[in-house]
C-alpha positions as CSV (number, residue, x, y, z in Angstrom):
1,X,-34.3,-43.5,128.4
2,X,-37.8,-42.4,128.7
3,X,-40.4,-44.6,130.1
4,X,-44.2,-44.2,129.5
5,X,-46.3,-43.7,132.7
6,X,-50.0,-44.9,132.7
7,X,-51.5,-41.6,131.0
8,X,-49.0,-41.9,128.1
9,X,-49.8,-45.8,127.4
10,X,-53.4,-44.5,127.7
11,X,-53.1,-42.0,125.0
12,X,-51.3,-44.2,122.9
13,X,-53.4,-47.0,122.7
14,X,-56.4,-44.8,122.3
15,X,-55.0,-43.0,119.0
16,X,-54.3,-47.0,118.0
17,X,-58.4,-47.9,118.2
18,X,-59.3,-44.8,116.6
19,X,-57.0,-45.4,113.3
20,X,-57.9,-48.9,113.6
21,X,-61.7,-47.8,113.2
22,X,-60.7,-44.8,111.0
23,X,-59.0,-47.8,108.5
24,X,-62.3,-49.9,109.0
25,X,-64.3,-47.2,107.7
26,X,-62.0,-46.4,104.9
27,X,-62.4,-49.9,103.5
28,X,-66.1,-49.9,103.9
29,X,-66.0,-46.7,101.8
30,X,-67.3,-44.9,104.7
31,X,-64.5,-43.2,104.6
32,X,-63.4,-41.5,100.9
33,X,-60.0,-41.5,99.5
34,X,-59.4,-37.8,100.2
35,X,-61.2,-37.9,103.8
36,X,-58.9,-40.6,104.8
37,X,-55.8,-39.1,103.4
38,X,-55.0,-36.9,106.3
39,X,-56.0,-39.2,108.9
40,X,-53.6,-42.0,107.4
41,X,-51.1,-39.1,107.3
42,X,-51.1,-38.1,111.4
43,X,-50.2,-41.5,111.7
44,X,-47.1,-41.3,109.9
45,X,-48.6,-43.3,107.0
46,X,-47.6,-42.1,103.0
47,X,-48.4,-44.0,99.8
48,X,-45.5,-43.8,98.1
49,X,-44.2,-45.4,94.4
50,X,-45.3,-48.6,94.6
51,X,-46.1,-49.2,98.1
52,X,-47.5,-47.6,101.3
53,X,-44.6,-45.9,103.8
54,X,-44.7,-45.9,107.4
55,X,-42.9,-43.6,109.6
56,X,-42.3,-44.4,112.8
57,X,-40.8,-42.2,115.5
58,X,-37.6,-43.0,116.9
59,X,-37.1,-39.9,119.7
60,X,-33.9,-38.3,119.7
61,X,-32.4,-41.4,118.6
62,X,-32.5,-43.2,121.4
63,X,-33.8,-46.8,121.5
64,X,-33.8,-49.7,123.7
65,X,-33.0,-53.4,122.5
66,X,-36.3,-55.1,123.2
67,X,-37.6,-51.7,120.7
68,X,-35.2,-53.0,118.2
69,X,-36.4,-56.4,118.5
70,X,-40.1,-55.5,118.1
71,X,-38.9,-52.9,114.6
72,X,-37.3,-56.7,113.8
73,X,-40.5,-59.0,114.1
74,X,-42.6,-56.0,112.7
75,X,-40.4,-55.7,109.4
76,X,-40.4,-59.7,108.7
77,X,-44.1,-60.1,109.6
78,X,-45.5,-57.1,107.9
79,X,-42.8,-55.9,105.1
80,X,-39.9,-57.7,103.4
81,X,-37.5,-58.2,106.3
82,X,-35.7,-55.1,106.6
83,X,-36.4,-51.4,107.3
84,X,-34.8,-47.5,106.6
85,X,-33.1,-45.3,109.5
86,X,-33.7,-42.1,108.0
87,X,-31.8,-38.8,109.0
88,X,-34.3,-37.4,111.1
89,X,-34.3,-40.4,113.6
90,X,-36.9,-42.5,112.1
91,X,-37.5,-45.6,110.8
92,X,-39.5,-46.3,107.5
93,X,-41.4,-49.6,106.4
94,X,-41.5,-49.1,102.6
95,X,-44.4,-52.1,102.3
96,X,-46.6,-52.5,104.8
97,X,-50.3,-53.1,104.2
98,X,-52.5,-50.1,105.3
99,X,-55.0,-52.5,106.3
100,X,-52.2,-54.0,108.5
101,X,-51.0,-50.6,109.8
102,X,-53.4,-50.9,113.1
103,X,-51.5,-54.0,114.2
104,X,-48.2,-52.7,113.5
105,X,-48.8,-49.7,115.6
106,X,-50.7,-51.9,118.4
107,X,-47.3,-53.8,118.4
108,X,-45.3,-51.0,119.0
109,X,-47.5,-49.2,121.7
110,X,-46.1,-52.9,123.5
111,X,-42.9,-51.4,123.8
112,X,-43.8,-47.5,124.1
113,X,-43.5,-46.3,120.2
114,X,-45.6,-45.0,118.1
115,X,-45.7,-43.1,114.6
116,X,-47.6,-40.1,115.8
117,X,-46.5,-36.8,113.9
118,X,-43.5,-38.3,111.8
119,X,-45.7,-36.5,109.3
120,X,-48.2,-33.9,108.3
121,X,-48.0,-30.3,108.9
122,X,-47.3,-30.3,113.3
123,X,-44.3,-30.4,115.2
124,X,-42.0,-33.9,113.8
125,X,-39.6,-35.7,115.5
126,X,-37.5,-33.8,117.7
127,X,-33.6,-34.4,116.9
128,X,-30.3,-33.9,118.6
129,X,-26.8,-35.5,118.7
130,X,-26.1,-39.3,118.8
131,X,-23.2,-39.1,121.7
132,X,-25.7,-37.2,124.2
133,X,-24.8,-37.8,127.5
134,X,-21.7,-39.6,126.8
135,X,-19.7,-37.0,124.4
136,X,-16.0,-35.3,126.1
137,X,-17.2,-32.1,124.7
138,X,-20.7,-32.1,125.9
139,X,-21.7,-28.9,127.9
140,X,-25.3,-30.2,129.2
141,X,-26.8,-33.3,128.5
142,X,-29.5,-32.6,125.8
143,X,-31.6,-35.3,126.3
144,X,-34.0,-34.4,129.2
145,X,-34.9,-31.2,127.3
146,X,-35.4,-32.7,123.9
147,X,-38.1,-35.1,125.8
148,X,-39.5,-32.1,127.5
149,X,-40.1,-30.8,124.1
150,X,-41.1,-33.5,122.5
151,X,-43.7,-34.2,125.3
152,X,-45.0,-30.5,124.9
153,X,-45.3,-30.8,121.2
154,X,-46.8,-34.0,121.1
155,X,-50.8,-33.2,120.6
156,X,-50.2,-29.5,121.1
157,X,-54.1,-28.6,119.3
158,X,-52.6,-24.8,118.5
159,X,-49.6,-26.5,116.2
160,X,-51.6,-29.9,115.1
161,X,-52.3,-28.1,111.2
162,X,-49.1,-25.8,110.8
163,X,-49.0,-24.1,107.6
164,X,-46.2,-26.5,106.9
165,X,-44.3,-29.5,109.0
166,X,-41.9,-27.7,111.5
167,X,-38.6,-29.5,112.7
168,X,-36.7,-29.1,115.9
169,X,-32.9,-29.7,116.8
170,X,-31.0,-29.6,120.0
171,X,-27.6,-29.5,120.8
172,X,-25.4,-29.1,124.1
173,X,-21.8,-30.1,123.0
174,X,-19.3,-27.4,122.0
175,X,-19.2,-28.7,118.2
176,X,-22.5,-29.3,117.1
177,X,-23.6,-32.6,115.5
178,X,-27.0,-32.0,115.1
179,X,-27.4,-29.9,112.1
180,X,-29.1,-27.1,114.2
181,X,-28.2,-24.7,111.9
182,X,-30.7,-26.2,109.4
183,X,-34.0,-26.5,111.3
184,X,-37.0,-24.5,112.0
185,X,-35.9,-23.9,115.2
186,X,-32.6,-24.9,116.6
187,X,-31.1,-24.7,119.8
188,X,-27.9,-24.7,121.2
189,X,-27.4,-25.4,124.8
190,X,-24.6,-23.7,127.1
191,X,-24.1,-22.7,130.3
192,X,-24.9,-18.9,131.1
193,X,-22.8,-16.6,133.4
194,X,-25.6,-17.4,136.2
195,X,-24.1,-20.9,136.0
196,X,-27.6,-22.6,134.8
197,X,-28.1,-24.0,131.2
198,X,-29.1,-21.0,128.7
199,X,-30.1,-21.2,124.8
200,X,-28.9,-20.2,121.9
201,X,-32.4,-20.0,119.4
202,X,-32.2,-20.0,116.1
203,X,-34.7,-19.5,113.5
204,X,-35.4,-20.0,109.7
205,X,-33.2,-22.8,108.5
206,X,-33.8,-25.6,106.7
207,X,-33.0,-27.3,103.5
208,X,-35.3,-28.6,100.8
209,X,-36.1,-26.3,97.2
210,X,-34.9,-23.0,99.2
211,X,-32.2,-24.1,101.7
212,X,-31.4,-21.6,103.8
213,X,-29.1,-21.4,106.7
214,X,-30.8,-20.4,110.1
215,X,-30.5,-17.1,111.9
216,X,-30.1,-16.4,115.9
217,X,-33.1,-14.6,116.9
218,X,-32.1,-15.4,120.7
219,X,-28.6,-14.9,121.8
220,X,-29.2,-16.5,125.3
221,X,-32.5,-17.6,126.9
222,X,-33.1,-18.9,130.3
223,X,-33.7,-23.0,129.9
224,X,-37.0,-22.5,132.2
225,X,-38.6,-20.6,129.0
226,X,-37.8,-22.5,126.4
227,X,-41.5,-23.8,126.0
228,X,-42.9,-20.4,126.0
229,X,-40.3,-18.8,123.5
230,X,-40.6,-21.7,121.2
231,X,-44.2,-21.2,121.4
232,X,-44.3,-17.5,120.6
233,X,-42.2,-18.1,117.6
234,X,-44.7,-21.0,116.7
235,X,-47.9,-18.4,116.9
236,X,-46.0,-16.1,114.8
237,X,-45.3,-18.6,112.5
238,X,-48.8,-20.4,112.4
239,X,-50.4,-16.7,112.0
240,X,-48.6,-15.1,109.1
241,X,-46.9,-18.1,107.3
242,X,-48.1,-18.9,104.0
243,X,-50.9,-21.7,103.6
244,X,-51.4,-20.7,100.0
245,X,-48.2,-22.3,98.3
246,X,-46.7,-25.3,100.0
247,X,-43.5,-24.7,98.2
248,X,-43.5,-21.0,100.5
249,X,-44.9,-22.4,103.8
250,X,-41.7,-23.3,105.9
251,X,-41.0,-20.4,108.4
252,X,-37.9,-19.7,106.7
253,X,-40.0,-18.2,104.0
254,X,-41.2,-15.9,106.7
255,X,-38.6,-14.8,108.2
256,X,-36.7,-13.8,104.9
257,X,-39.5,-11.9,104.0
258,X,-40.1,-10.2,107.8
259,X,-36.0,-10.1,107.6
260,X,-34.5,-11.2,111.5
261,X,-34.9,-8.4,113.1
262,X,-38.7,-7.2,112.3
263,X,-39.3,-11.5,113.4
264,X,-37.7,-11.2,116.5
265,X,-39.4,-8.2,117.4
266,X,-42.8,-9.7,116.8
267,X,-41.8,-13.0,118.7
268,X,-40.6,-11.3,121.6
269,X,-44.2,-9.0,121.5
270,X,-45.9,-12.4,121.5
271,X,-43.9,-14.2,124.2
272,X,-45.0,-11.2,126.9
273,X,-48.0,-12.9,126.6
274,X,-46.8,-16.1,127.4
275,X,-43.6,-15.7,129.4
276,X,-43.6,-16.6,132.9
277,X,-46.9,-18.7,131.8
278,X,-48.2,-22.3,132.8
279,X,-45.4,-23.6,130.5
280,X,-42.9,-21.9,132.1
281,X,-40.3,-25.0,133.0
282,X,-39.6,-25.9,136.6
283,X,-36.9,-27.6,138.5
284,X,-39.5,-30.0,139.7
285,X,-40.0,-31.2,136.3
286,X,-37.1,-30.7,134.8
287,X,-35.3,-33.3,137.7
288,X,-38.2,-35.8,137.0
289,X,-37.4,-35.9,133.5
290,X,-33.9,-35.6,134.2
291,X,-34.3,-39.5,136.1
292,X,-34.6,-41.0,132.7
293,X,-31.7,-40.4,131.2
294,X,-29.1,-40.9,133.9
295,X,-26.0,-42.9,133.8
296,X,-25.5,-46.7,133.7
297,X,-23.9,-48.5,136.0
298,X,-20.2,-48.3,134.6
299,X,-17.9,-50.4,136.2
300,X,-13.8,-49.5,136.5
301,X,-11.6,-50.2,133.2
302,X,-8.1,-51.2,134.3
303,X,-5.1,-51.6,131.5
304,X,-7.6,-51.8,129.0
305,X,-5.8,-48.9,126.8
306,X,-2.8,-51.5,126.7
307,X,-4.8,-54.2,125.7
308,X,-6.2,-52.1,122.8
309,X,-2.9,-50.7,122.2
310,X,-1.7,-54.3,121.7
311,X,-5.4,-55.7,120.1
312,X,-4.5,-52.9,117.0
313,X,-1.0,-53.9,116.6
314,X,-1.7,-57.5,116.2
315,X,-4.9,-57.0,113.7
316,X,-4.9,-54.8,110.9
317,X,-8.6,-54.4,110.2
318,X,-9.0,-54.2,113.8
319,X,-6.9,-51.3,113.8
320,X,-9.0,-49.8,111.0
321,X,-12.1,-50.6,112.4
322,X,-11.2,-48.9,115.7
323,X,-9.6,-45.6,113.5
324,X,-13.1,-45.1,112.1
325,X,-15.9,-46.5,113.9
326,X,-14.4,-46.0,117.8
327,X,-15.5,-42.7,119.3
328,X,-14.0,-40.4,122.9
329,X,-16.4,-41.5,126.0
330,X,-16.3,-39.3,129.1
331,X,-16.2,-42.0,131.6
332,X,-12.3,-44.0,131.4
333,X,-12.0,-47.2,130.0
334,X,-15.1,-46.9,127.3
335,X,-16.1,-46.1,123.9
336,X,-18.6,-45.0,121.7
337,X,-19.2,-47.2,118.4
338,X,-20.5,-46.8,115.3
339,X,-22.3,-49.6,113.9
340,X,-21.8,-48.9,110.2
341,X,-25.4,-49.3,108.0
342,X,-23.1,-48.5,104.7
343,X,-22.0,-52.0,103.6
344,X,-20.9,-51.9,100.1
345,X,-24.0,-53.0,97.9
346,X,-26.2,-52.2,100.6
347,X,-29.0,-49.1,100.6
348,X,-27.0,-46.6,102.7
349,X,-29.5,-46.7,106.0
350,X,-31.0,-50.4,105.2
351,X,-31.0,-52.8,107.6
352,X,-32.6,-56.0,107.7
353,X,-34.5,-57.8,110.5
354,X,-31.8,-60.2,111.2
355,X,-29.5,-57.3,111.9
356,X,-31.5,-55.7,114.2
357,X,-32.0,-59.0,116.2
358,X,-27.9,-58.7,116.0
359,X,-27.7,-55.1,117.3
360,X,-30.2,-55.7,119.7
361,X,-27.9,-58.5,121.4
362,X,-24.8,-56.4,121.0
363,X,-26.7,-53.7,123.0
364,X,-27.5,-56.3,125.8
365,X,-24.1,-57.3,125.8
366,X,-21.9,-54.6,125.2
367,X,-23.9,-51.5,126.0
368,X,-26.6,-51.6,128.5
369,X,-29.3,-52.4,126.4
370,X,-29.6,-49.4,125.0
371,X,-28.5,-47.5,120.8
372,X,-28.9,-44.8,119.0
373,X,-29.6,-44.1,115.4
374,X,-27.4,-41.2,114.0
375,X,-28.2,-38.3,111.9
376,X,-25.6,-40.1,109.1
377,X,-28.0,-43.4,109.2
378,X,-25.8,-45.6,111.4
379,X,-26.4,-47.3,114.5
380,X,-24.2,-46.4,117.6
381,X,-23.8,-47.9,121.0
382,X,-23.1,-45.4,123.4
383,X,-21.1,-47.3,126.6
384,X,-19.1,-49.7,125.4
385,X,-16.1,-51.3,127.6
386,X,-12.9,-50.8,125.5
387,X,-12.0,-54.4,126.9
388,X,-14.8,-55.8,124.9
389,X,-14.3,-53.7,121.6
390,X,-12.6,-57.1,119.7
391,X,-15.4,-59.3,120.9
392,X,-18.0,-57.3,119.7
393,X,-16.4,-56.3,116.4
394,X,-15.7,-59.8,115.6
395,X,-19.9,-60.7,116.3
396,X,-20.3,-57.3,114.3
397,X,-18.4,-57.8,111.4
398,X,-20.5,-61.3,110.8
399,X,-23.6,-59.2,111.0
400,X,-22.3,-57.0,108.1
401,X,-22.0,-54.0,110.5
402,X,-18.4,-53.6,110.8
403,X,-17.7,-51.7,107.6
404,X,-15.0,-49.4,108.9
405,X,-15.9,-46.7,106.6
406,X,-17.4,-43.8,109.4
407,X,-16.9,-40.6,108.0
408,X,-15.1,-42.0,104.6
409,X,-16.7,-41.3,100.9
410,X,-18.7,-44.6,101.4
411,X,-20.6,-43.3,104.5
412,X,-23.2,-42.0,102.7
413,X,-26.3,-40.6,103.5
414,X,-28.9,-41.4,101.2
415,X,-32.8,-41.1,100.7
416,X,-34.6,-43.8,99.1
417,X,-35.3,-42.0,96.0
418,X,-37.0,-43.3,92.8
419,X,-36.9,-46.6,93.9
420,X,-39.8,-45.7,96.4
421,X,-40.6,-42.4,96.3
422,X,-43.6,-40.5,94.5
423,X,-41.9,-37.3,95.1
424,X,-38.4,-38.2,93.6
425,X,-37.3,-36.9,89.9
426,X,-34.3,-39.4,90.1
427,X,-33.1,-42.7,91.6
428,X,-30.4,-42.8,94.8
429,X,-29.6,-46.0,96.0
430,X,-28.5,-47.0,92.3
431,X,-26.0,-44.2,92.9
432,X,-24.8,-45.1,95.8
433,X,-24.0,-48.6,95.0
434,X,-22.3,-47.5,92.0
435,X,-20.2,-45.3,93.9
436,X,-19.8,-47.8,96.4
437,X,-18.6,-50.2,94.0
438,X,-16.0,-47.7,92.4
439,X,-14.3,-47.3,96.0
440,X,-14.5,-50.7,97.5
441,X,-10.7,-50.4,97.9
442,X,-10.2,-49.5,101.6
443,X,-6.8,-48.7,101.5
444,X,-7.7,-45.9,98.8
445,X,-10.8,-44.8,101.1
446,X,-8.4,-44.6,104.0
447,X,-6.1,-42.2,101.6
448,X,-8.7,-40.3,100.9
449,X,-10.0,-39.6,104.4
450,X,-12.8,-37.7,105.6
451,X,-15.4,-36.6,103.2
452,X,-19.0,-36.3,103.5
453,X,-20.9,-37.6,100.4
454,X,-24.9,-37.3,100.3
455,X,-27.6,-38.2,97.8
456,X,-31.3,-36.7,97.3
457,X,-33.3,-37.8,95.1
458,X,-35.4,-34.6,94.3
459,X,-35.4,-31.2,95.2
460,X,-37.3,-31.9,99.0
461,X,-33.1,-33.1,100.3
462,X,-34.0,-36.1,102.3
463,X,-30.5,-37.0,102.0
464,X,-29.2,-33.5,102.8
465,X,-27.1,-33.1,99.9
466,X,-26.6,-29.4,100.5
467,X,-24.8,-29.5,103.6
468,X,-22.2,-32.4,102.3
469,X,-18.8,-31.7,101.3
470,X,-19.5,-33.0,97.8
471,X,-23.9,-33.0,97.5
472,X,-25.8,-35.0,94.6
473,X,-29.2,-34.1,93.7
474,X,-31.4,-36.1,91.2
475,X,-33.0,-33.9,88.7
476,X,-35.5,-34.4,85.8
477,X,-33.9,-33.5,82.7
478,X,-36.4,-34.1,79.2
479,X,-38.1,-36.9,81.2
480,X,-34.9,-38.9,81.8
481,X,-32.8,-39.1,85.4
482,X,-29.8,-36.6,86.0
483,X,-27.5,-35.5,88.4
484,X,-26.7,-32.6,90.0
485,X,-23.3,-31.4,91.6
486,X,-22.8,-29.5,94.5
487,X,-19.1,-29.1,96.2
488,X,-18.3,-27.0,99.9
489,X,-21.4,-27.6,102.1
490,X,-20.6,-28.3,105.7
491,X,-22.2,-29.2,108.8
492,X,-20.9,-28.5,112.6
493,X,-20.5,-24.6,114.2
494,X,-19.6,-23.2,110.5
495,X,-22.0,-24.8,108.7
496,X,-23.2,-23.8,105.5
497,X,-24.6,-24.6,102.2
498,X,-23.0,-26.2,99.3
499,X,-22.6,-24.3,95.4
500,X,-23.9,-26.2,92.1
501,X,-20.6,-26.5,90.1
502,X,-22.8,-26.5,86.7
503,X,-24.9,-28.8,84.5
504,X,-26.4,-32.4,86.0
505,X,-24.8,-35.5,84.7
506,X,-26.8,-38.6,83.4
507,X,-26.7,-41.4,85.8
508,X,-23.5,-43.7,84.1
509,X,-21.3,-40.3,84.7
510,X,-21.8,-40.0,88.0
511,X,-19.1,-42.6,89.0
512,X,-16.3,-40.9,86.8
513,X,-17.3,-37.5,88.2
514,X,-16.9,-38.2,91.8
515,X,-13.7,-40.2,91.1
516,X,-12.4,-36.7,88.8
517,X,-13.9,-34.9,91.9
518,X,-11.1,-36.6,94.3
519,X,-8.4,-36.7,92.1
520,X,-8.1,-33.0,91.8
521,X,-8.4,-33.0,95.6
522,X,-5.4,-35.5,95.9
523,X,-3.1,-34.3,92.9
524,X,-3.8,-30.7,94.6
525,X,-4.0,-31.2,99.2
526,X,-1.3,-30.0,100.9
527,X,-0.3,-32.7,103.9
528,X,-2.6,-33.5,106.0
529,X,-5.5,-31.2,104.1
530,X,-8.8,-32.8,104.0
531,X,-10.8,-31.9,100.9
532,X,-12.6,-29.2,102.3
533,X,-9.0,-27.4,103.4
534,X,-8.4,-28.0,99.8
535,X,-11.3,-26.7,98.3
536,X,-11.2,-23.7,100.2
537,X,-7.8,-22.7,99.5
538,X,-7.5,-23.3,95.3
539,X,-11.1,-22.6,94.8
540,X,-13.8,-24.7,93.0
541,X,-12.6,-23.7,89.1
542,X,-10.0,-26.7,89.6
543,X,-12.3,-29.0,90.2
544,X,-15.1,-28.0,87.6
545,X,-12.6,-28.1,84.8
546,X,-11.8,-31.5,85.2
547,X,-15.1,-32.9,85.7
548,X,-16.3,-30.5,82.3
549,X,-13.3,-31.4,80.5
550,X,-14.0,-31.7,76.9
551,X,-17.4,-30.8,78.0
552,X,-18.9,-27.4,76.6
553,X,-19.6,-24.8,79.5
554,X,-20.7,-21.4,79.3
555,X,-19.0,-18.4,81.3
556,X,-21.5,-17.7,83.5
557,X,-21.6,-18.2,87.1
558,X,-23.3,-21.7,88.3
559,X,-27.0,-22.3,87.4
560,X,-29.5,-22.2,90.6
561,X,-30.9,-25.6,90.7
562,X,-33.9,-25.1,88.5
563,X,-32.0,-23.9,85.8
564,X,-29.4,-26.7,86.1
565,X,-32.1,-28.6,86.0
């Protein structure tokens, strides 16, 4: 992973003195209220519900265990033990003290973090798939260039007050897993007929109050000018998107109303400006980044498929814990695994300081010191010996992160909603738990298969309902909390968006709907049909008539979510 170099611990600490003076002088009254408000905000800290919110970056996922263990002694000594892995590679502290915030982020300039643009209108946290560098179906190695990126957008002065914040993903396996399709700007990395790594650029997606699914303004783009083309769409952005509503600011806005083609044309007028420029990438720098992120010392594997073979046999839960939270490694003799964060009763994304003191040691045992945090809020470990996979579920499981529900109905993602949110109409993690509770059977999870259940708690889709196969959305309905139902979204290469099925649902229906929801997918699959196969072959009508039953529903088409609302 990426190590600092003296300039980048310089810069670091240096932005730590200034907030810590910049705090000072707020609580002196040097400093007003609204003054302060966008300083606290550039260092990723929100004053949410109840409590302040810190944000702090976690790039491309990728974390080392002494990180972990710092996240753990931060979250007991300055918040309530624990801590949220959010979808976009972040972790939030939902109480710290803003007069503490200084120390926490001195603390984790010790280990080379930071919460510097996790918020505000600049260039977040750049994302991209959890198995980089260790996924069969990887094409090129992501990582390098997401760090180039992120290194380039950090501080950039022309994109530090965007009309609106601007998210990045990258992907370079043949099925995406990073949601590209859904960002500002997302690339897709694959080798060009010249043999070098090329991009795919796309443009304009995004979820949120108008989710819209992104378009390719780039079919192919030499990797040496990704900098400069992502630059010239950011001027074109930063010129003409809107700064008078915030509700119209994100460039997907823009380039609906420019349409693709009119975009492109004025991005690629504005990168002759630029290509070829000082950003222009070289081999040179490319290969220096590319030292970070190569691979551990893996040692030969011998028999150890037998000894799994036989491991499963013997051990039921084992067996299941291996079917769902086990993932294909390109090197022989190792897997991927999926620490799950979706414990039944537990926030979907929680987890608590003593955890992270666990996963930290598994990491030093099992995996080279190093995890990830995935897109779905879990925590994976990327290079693990498939002769060790008992041991370490066994110390897992007593950690409460065994939960062999990956990719099931109770692998959730989840926002934190009401609970801590300003910005939420509705609760989520009451939701979840209810739902949780409803299928804590695992042998009926395990009937059901895969199916990708996600919670928001207001329109803003921190927990990506859109894009799951079945989507909940908390709406405000005559000042009381309701639910929203969305069936067919979809991430990967065909990704797209999910359809309102009609009217929200108070909060005690929510339950009986999903469980409605799934028994018209099992009375109706086919063998071996997951639920999307099923819903894309009879059709949502099935499913809204059960869920409405004895329920009055007028014949029109499905309401847009304001008018469900």
């Amino acid at each position: 992973m990426y190590r600092y170099n003296p300039v980048d611990h310089a810069i670091v600490r240096a932005r730590v003195e200034q907030f810590r003076d910049q705090v000072a002088r707020w609580q002196t009254g040097e400093l007003t209220p609204e003054e302060f408000r966008p300083l606290r905000l550039q260092n990723g800290l929100y004053v949410q519900r109840h409590a302040p919110m810190l944000r702090i970056a976690v790039p491309y996922g990728l974390l080392s265990s002494t990180q972990l263990r710092k996240l753990a002694f931060i979250a007991r000594t300055y918040d309530k033990g624990y801590g949220h892995f959010s979808t976009r590679h972040n972790l939030q502290l939902n109480w710290p003290k803003i007069e503490d915030c200084p120390d926490i982020l001195a603390h984790l300039a010790d280990v080379e973090m930071h919460a510097i643009q996790t918020s505000g209108n600049c260039i977040r946290n750049v994302t991209t798939d959890q198995f980089a560098g260790v996924a069969p179906d990887e094409i090129i190695d992501p990582r390098p260039l997401a760090e180039i990126i992120r290194q380039w957008s950090t501080f950039h002065p022309e994109f530090a007050f965007l009309p609106r914040k601007f998210k990045i993903a990258i992907s370079g396996t043949a099925d995406d897993r990073a949601l590209t399709w859904f960002h500002d700007i997302g690339l897709h990395l694959n080798a060009g007929m010249d043999g070098q790594p090329h991009f795919r650029v796309i443009v304009g997606g995004g979820l949120g109050r108008t989710p819209i699914r992104g378009q390719i303004v780039r079919e192919s783009l030499e990797w040496q000018h990704i900098l400069t083309y992502c630059e010239a769409i950011l001027r074109v952005y930063n010129r003409y998107g809107r700064r008078d509503n915030p509700f119209k600011a994100r460039i997907k806005i823009l380039v609906q109303a420019l349409g693709i083609e009119e975009f492109a044309r004025q991005v690629e007028e504005e990168w002759l400006h630029l290509k070829n420029g000082p950003s222009t990438l070289t081999q040179a720098e490319f290969d220096r980044v590319s030292t970070f992120f190569t691979a551990p010392a893996y040692s030969p594997q011998a028999d150890s498929d037998e000894l799994l073979d036989h491991q499963t046999l013997a051990d039921k839960a084992f067996a299941r814990w291996i079917a769902r939270c086990t993932h294909p490694h390109k090197i022989a003799g190792y897997a991927a695994v999926t620490l799950s964060l979706k414990k039944h009763g537990q926030a979907p994304g929680d987890i608590t300081a003593d955890q992270m003191d666990a996963v930290a040691d598994l990491a030093d045992r099992y995996s080279f010191g190093e995890l990830r945090i995935s897109h779905e809020q879990n925590i994976v470990l990327a290079d693990v010996p498939k002769a060790d996979l008992y041991e370490l579920w066994q110390v897992a499981k007593a950690a409460g992160l065994a939960t062999p529900n990956i990719g099931l109905l109770t692998d959730m993602i989840c926002c934190p909603g009401g609970d801590f949110c300003d910005l939420a109409n509705a609760k989520s993690i009451p939701i979840a738990n209810a739902i949780q509770a409803r299928y804590d059977d695992l042998d009926h999870l395990f009937d059901v298969g895969d199916l990708e259940l996600n919670i928001s708690g207001c329109m803003n889709s921190c927990g990506h309902h859109h894009v799951a196969h079945i989507g909940i959305l908390g709406v405000d309905k005559n000042d009381a909390e309701f639910y929203q139902v969305t069936l067919g979204g979809r991430q990967g290469n065909n990704a797209q968006l999910g359809k309102v099925i009609g009217p929200s649902f108070s909060a005690q229906e929510m339950p009986d709907v999903i469980e409605k929801l799934i028994g018209v997918y099992i009375e109706h699959r086919h063998a071996d049909e997951t639920f999307l196969d099923t819903l894309d072959r009879i059709g949502a009508e099935p499913f809204k008539d059960k869920v409405y039953e004895g329920k009055v529903r007028r014949g029109k088409p499905a309401p847009t979510e304001k008018e469900a609302a």
